[in-house]
C-alpha positions as CSV (number, residue, x, y, z in Angstrom):
1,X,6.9,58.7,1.5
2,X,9.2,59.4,4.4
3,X,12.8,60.1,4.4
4,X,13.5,56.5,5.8
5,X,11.7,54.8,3.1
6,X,13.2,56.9,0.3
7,X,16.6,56.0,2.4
8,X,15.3,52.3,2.2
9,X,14.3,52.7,-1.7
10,X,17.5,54.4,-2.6
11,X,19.7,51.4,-0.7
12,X,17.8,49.0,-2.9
13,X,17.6,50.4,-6.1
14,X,22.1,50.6,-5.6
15,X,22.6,46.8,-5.2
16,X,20.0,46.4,-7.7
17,X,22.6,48.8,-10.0
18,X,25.6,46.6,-8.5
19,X,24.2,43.2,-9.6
20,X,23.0,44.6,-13.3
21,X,26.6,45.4,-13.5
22,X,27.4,41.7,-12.6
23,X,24.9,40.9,-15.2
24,X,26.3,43.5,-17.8
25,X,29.9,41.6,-17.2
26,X,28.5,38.0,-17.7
27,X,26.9,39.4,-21.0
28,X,29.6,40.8,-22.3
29,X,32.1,37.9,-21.4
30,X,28.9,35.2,-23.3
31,X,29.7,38.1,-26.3
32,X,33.2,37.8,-26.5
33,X,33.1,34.0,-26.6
34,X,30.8,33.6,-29.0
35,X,32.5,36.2,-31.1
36,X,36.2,34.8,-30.7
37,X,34.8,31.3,-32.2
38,X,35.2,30.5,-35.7
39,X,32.2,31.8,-38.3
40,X,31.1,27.9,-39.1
41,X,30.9,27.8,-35.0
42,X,28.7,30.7,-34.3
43,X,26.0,29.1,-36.9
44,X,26.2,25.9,-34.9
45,X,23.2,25.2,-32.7
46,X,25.2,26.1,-29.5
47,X,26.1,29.2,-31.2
48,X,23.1,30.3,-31.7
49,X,22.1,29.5,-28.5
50,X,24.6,31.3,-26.9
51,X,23.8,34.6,-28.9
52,X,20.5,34.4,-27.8
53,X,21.4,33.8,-24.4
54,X,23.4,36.8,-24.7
55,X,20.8,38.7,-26.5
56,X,18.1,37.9,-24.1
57,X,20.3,38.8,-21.2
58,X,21.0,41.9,-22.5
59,X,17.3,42.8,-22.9
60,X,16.5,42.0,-19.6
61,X,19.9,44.0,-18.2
62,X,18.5,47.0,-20.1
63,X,14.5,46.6,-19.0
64,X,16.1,46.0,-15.8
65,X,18.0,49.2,-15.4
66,X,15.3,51.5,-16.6
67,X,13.3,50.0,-13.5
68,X,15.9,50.8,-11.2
69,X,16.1,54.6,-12.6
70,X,12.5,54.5,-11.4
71,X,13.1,53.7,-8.2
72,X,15.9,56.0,-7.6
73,X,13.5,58.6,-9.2
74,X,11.3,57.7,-6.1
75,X,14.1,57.9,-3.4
76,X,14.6,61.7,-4.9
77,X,11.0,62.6,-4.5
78,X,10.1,65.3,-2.0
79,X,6.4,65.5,-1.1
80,X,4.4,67.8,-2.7
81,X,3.7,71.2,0.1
């Protein structure tokens, strides 16, 4: 891969990062609002939904990031002499 693909790769793999952070803020706001409501609350159905939601974000943050890691493991490549 060239130096302007890597370049290209690289650029990508940061606003990738940037909206994963987004992400990681939504996530943790969905954690502090289910946590803040009352125990009887968080066993209600939207409760639960919203911890899944959470939960499921979360996963998807993390299997997200590990992709992007990838990718900048790509940009940093130098070909092989």
């Amino acid at each position: 891969m060239d130096k302007q693909r890597r370049y290209e790769v690289r650029d990508i793999a940061e606003r990738l990062d940037i909206i994963v952070s987004e992400l990681n803020d939504l996530i943790d706001e969905e954690e502090s609002v289910f946590n803040s409501r009352p125990t009887a609350r968080q066993w209600s159905v939207s409760g639960q939904d919203s911890k899944a939601a959470h939960e499921q974000m979360r996963s998807a943050a993390d299997a997200i990031s590990a992709e992007i890691e990838k990718l900048f493991g790509i940009a940093e490549a130098r070909p092989q002499s």
